[in-house]
PyMOL CGO cylinders between C-alpha atoms (Angstrom):
from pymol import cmd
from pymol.cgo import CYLINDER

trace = [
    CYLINDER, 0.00, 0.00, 0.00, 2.58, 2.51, 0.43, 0.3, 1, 1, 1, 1, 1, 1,
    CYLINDER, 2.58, 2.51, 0.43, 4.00, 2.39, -2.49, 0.3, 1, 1, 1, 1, 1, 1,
    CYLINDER, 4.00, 2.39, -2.49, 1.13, 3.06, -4.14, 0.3, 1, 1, 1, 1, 1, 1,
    CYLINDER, 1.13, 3.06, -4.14, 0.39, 6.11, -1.79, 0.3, 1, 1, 1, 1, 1, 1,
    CYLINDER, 0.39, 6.11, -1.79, 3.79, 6.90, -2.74, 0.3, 1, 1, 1, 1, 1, 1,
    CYLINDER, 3.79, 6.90, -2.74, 3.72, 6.77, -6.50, 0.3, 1, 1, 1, 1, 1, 1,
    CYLINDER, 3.72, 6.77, -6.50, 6.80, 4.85, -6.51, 0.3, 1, 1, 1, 1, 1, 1,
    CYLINDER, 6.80, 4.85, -6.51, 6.04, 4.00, -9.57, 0.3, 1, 1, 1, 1, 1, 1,
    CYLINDER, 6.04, 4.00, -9.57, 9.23, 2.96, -10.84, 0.3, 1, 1, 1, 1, 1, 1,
    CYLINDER, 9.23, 2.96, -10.84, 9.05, 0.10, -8.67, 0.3, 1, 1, 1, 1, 1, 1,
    CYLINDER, 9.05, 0.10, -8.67, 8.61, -3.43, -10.19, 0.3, 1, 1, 1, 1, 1, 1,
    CYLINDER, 8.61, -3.43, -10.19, 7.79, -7.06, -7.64, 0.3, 1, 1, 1, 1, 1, 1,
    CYLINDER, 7.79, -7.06, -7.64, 8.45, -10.04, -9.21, 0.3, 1, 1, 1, 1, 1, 1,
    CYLINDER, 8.45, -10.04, -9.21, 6.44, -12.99, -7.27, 0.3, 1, 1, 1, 1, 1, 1,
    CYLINDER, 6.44, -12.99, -7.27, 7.18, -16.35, -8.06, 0.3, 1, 1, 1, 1, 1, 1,
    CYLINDER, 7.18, -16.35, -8.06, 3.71, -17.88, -7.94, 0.3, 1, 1, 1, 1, 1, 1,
    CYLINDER, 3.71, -17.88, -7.94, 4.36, -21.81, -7.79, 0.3, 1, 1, 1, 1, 1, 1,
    CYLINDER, 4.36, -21.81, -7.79, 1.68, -22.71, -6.00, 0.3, 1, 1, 1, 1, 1, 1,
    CYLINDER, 1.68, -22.71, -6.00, 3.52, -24.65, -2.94, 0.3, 1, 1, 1, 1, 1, 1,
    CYLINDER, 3.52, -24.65, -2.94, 4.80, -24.01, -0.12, 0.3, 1, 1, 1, 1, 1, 1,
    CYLINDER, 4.80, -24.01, -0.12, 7.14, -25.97, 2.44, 0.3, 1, 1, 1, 1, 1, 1,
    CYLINDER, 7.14, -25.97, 2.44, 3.67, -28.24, 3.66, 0.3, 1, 1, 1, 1, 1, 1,
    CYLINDER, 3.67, -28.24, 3.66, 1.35, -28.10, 0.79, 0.3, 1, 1, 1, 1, 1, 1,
    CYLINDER, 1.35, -28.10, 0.79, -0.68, -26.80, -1.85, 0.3, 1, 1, 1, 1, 1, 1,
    CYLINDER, -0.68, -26.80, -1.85, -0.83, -23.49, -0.88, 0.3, 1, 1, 1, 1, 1, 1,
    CYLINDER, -0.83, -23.49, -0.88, -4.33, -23.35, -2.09, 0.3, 1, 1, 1, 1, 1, 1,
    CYLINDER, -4.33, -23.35, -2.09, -5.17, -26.21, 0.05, 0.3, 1, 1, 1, 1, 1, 1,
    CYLINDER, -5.17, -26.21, 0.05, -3.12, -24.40, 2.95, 0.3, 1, 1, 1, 1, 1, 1,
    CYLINDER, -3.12, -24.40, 2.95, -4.67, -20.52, 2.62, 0.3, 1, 1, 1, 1, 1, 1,
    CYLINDER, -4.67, -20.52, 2.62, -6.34, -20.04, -0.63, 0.3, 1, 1, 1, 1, 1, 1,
    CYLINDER, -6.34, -20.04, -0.63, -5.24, -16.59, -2.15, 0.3, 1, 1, 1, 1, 1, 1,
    CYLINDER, -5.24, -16.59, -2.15, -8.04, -16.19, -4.47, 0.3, 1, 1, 1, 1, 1, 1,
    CYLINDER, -8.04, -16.19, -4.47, -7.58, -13.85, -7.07, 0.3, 1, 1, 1, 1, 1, 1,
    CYLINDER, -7.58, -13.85, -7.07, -4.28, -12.83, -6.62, 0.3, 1, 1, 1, 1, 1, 1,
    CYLINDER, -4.28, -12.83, -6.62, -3.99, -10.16, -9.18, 0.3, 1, 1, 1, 1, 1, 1,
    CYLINDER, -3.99, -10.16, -9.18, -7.15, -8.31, -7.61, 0.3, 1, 1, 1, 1, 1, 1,
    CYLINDER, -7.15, -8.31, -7.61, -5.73, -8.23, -4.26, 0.3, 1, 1, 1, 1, 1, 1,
    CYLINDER, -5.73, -8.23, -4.26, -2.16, -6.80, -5.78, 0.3, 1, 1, 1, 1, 1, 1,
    CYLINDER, -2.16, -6.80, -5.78, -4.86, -4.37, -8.04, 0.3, 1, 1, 1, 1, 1, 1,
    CYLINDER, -4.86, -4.37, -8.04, -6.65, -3.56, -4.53, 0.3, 1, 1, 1, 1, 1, 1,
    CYLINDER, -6.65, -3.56, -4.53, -3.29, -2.07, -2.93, 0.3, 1, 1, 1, 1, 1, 1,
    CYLINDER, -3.29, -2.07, -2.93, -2.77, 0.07, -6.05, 0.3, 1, 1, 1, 1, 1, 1,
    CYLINDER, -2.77, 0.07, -6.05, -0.37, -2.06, -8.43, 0.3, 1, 1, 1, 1, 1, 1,
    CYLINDER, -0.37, -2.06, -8.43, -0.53, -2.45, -11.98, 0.3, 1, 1, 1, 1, 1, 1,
    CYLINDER, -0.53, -2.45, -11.98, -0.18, -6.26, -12.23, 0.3, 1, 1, 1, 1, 1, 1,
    CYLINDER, -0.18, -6.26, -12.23, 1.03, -8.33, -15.58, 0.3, 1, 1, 1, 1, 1, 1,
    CYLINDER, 1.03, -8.33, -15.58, 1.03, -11.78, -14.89, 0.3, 1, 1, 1, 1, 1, 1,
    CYLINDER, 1.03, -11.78, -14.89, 3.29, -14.48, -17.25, 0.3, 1, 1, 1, 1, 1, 1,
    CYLINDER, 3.29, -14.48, -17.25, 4.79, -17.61, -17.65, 0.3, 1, 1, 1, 1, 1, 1,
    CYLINDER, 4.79, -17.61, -17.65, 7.81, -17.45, -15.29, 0.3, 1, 1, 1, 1, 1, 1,
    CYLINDER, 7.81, -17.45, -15.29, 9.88, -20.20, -17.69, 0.3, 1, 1, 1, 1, 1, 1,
    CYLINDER, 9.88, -20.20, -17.69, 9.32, -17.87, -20.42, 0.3, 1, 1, 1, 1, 1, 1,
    CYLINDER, 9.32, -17.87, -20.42, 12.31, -15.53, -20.35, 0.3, 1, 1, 1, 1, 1, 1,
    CYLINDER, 12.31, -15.53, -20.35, 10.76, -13.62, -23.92, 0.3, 1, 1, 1, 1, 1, 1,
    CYLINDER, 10.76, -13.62, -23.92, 7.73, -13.40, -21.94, 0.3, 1, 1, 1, 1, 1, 1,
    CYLINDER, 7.73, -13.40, -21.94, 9.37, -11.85, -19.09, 0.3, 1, 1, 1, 1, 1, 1,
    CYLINDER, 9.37, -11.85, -19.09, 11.29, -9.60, -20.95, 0.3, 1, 1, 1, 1, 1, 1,
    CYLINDER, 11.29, -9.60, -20.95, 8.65, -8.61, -22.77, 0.3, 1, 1, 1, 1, 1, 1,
    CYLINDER, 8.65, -8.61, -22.77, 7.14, -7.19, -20.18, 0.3, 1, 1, 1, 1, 1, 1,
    CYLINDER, 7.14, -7.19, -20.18, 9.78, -5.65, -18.44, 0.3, 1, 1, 1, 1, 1, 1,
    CYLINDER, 9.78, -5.65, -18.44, 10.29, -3.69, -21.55, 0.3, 1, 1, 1, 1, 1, 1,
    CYLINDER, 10.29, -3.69, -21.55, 6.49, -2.27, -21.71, 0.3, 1, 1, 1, 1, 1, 1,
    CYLINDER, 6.49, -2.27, -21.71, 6.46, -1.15, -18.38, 0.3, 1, 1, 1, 1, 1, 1,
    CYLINDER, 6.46, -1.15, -18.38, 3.01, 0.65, -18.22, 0.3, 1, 1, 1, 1, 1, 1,
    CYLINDER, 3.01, 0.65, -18.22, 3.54, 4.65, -18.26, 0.3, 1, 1, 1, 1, 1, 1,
    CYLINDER, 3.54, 4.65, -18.26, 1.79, 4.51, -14.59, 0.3, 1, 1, 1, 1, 1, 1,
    CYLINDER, 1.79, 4.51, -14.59, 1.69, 6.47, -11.11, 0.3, 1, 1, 1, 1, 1, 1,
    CYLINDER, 1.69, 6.47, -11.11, 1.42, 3.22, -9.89, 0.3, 1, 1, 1, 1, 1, 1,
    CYLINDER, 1.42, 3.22, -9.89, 4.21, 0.38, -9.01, 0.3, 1, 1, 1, 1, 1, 1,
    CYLINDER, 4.21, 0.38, -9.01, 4.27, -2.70, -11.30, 0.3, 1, 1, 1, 1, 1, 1,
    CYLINDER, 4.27, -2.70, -11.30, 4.02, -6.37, -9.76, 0.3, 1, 1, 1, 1, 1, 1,
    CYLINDER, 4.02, -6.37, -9.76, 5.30, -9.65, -12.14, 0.3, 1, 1, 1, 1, 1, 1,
    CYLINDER, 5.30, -9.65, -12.14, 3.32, -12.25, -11.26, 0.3, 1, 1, 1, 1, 1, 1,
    CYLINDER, 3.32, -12.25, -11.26, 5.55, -14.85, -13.04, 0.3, 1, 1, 1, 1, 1, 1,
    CYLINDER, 5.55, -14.85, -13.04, 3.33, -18.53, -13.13, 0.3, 1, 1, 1, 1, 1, 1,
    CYLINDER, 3.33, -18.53, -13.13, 6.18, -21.23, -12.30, 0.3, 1, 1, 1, 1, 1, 1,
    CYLINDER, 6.18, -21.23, -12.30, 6.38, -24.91, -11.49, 0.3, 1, 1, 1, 1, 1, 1,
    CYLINDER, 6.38, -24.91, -11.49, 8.76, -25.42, -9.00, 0.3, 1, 1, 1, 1, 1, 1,
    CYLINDER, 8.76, -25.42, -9.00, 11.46, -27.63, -9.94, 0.3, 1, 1, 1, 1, 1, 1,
    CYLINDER, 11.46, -27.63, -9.94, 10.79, -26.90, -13.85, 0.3, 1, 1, 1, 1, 1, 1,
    CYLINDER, 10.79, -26.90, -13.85, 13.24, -29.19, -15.75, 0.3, 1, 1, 1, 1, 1, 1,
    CYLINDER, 13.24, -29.19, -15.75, 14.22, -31.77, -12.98, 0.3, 1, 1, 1, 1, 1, 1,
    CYLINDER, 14.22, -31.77, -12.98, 11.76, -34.45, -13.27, 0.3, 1, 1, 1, 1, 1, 1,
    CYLINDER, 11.76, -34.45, -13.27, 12.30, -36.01, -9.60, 0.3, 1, 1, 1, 1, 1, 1,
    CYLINDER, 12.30, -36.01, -9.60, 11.63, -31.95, -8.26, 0.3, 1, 1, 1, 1, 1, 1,
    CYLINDER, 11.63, -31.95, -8.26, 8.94, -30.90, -10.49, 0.3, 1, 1, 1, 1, 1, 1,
    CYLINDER, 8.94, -30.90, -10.49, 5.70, -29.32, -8.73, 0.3, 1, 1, 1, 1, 1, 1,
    CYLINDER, 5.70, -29.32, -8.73, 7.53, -31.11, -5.04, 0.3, 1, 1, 1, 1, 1, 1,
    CYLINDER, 7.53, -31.11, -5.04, 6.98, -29.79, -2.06, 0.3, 1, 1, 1, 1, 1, 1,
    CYLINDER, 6.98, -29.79, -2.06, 9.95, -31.68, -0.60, 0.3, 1, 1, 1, 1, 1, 1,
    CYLINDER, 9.95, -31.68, -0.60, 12.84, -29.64, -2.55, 0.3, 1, 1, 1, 1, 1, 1,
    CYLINDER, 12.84, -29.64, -2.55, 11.22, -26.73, -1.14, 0.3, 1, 1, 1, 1, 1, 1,
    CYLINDER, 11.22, -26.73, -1.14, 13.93, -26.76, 1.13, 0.3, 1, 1, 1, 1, 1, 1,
    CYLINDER, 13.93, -26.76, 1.13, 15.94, -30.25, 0.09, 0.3, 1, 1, 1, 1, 1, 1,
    CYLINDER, 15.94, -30.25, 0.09, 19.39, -30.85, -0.52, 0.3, 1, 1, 1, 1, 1, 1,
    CYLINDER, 19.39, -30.85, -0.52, 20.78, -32.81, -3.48, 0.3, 1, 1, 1, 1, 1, 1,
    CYLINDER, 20.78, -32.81, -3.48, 22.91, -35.81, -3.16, 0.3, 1, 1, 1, 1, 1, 1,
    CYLINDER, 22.91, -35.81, -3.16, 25.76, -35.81, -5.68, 0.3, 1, 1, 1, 1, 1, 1,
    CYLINDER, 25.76, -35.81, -5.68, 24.24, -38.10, -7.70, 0.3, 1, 1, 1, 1, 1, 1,
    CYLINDER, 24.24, -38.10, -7.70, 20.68, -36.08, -7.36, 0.3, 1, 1, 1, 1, 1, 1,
    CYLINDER, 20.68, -36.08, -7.36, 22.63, -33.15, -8.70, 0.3, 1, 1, 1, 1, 1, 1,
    CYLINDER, 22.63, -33.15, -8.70, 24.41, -34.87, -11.63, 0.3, 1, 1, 1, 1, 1, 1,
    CYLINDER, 24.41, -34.87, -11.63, 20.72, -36.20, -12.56, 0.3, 1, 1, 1, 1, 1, 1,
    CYLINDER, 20.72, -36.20, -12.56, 19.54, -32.54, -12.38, 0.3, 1, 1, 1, 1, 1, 1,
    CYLINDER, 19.54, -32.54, -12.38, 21.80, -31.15, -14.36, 0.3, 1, 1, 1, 1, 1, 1,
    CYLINDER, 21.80, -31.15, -14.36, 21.77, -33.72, -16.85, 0.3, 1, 1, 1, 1, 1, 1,
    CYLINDER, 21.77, -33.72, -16.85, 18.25, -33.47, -17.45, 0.3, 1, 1, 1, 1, 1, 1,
    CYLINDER, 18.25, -33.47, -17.45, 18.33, -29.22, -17.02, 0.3, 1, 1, 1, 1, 1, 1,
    CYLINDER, 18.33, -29.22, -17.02, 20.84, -29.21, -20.31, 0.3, 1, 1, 1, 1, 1, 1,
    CYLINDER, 20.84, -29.21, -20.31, 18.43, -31.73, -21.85, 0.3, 1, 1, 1, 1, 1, 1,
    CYLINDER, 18.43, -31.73, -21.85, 15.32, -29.48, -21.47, 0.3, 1, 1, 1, 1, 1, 1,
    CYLINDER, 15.32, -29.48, -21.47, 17.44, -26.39, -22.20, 0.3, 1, 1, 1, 1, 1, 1,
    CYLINDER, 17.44, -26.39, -22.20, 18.36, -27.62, -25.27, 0.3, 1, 1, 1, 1, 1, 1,
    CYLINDER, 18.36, -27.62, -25.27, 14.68, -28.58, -26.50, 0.3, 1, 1, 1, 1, 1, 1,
    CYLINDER, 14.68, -28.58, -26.50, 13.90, -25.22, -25.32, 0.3, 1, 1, 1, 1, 1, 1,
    CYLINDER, 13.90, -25.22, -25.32, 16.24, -23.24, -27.33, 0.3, 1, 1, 1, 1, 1, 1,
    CYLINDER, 16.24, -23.24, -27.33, 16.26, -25.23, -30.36, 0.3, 1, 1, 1, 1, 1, 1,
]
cmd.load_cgo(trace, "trace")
């Protein structure tokens, strides 16, 4: 709210909306409803995108609404994105990786970068 009141309007949140948290769901734990309206409600100017999508992202960094009003990213993200033994886990919320774990992750992180960016 205050930096709304405060027209800081040449300040941009990213939030990294997976959907978890460290014991669930966090729809299941606290529902936040309509997330954009209640960043709207406090005064924001809200884009939301696909966090993975780093044209997406810049995109929007570059049109930067000519605003009073702060910007919030809400960047859409699946936690773990690439690693298929992390993906949407609550666990490696806060996990360490084994050597072996992180050899497996990386492996499959330059596989899925390199479908990406074909």
């Amino acid at each position: 709210m205050a930096a709304a009141h405060y027209k800081l309007n040449r300040l941009c949140a990213v939030v990294d909306r997976n959907h978890l948290q460290y014991d669930g769901d966090t729809e299941d734990i606290m529902s936040l409803g309509d997330f954009s309206a209640k960043w709207s409600s406090f005064g924001w100017d809200v884009k939301s995108v696909d966090g993975h999508d780093v044209e997406a992202l810049l995109t929007v960094f570059a049109s930067v609404p000519n605003s009073d009003n702060p910007l919030v990213v809400i960047a859409e993200t699946v936690k773990g994105k690439g690693v298929s033994f992390m993906e949407n886990n609550r666990e490696w919320h806060h996990g360490r990786l084994s050597s072996i774990q992180y050899d497996e992750a990386l492996r499959e992180l330059n596989e899925y970068a390199s479908e990406e960016f074909k």
